[in-house]
C-alpha positions, 0 to 999 in steps of 0.5 A, a space after each residue: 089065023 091059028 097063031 091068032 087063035 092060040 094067042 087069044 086062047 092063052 091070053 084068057 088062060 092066062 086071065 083065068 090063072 091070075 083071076 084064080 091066084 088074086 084074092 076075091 074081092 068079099 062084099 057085104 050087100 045090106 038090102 032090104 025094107 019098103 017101096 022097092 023090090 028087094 027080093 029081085 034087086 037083090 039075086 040080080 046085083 049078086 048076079 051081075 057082080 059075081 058074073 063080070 069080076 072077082 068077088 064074092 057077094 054076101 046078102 044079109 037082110 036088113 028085113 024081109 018085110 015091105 011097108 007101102 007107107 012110111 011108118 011112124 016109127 022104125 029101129 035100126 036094122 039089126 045088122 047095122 048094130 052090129 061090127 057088120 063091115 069086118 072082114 069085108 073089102 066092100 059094102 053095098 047099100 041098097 034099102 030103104 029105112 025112112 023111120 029111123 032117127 038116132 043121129 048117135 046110133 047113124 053115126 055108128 054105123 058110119 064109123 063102122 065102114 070107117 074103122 073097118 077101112 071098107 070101099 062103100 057103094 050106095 044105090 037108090 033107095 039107100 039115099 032115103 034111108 034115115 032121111 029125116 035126118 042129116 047124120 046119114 049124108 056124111 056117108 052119101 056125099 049127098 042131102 036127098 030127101 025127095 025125088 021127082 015122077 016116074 018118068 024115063 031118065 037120060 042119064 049123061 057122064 059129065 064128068 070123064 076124069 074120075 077114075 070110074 068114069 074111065 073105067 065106065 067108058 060111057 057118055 050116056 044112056 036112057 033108062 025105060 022107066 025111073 024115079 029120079 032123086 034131088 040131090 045137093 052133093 056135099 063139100 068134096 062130093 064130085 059129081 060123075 053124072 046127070 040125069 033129067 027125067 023125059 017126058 015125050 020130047 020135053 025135059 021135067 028136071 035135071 039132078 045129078 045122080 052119079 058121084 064119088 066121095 072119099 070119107 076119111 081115107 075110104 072110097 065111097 060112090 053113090 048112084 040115084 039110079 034103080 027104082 025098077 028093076 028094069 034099069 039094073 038089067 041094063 048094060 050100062 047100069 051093071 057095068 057102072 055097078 061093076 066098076 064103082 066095085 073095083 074102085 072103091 075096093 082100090 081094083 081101078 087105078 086113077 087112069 081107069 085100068 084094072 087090075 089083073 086078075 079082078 075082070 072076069 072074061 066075057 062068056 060067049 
C-alpha cells in the first residue's frame, strides 16, 4: 500500500515538474457585447482553463456595454483592428457584434489569426457576430444566422475519430437550458457533435453544434453550445473547452493524447 502511495505521489511530482518546465500555452479571450453574460462567462472560462491545464488567459473586451436589440449600425470592435493575435498561441471568441458589415475589414481580422499562425476556438454567440454577412464564416467553418427556443438541448458526440473527440472521452450529454443555432458547416467543416433541442419527451429540431476545421495551416474548432452560464458550469462542457485548447494549440496528438506537461492534476 505505501509502495503504492509513493508511486502516486511521485507520478504527480513528476507531473507538477514537467508542467513547471513546458512553456504555458498564452490565449487571448476576446469577449464582450449584447444578449449574453459576458461578465460572468468571462472569469468563469478564465477559471476553468487556468484550473485543468497550462495556460495562461488574457481577456481583452471587445465592450463592457449590453445592447438587448440589434443596433442599426455598429464599428468593429477596437481590439480586432489592431495586430491582436501576436504573441498569442490561442485565441478564444466569445462576443456578440451583429451590426458590423465591412466584409474588408472582416477579413482582416481573419488574417490576422492566419499571419500570427494561432489555434482559434469560438463558442456561441461569436457565430452571430458580423452575421449579416458572410466574410465571417471562413473562420467558423459554419453559415449561422439564427437559432431555435430556448429549450433543454441533448448534446451527442457522433464523430469519435477527431482528435477532440478522443481527448473528450464522451457520447453525450444534456445541458438544463440552451438555445440551439442552425448551422450549415462549410466545405471541410467536420462535424464533432449534435445537439437536438427536448421539449418534454419530444424532439423541436436537431443541428450540429460541435466542429472543427483547419484554416490555411491553422486549427479552428467551434461549439454552438453556451447561451447560459449554466451549461459552461457543466462538466462536459468545460472538459470540451479544455481539450478544443489543447488541440488547437497542437497540445493533442491525432490519437487524443496529451502532451506532458499541459494537464494540470486534479485537486482533491
Amino acid at each position: 500500500m505505501k509502495k503504492h502511495l509513493f508511486i502516486l505521489f511521485s507520478l504527480l511530482m513528476l507531473n507538477t515538474v514537467i508542467a513547471e518546465q513546458v512553456k504555458p500555452i498564452k490565449v487571448l479571450m476576446i469577449t464582450g457585447g449584447g444578449w449574453h453574460d459576458y461578465k460572468t462567462q468571462a472569469p468563469l472560462l478564465k477559471k476553468t482553463i487556468e484550473s485543468q491545464i497550462n495556460a495562461t488567459i488574457d481577456i481583452k473586451w471587445t465592450s463592457t456595454k449590453e445592447h438587448p436589440v440589434k443596433p442599426k449600425t455598429e464599428v468593429l470592435p477596437q481590439i480586432m483592428a489592431t495586430d491582436f493575435a501576436k504573441g498569442y498561441d490561442v485565441v478564444f471568441h466569445n462576443h456578440c457584434h451583429v451590426g458590423f458589415k465591412d466584409d474588408i475589414k472582416i477579413n482582416e481580422v481573419i488574417d490576422n489569426h492566419i499571419k500570427n499562425k494561432v489555434g482559434v476556438v469560438l463558442t456561441h454567440g461569436s457565430f452571430h457576430s458580423f452575421r449579416d454577412t458572410n466574410a465571417w464564416d471562413r473562420l467558423c467553418g459554419v453559415h449561422c444566422k439564427t437559432h431555435g427556443r430556448k429549450a433543454p438541448i441533448d448534446v451527442e458526440f457522433i464523430n469519435k475519430t477527431h482528435p477532440v473527440s478522443k481527448a473528450i472521452n464522451l457520447d453525450r450529454f444534456k445541458t438544463s437550458e440552451g438555445e440551439l443555432y442552425r448551422t450549415k458547416l462549410n466545405e471541410g467543416t467536420v462535424a464533432i457533435a449534435k445537439g437536438t433541442t427536448l421539449a418534454g419527451n419530444k424532439s423541436d429540431h436537431t443541428q450540429i453544434c460541435v466542429f472543427a476545421h483547419e484554416l490555411d495551416g491553422i486549427r479552428v474548432f467551434g461549439t454552438t453550445l453556451g447561451h447560459h452560464n449554466s451549461t459552461m458550469e457543466m462538466p462536459e462542457y468545460k472538459k470540451m473547452i479544455i481539450n478544443a485548447i489543447l488541440w488547437t494549440s497542437g497540445k493533442i496528438d491525432k490519437d487524443g493524447k496529451i502532451q506532458d506537461g499541459y494537464l494540470k492534476p486534479r485537486e482533491k
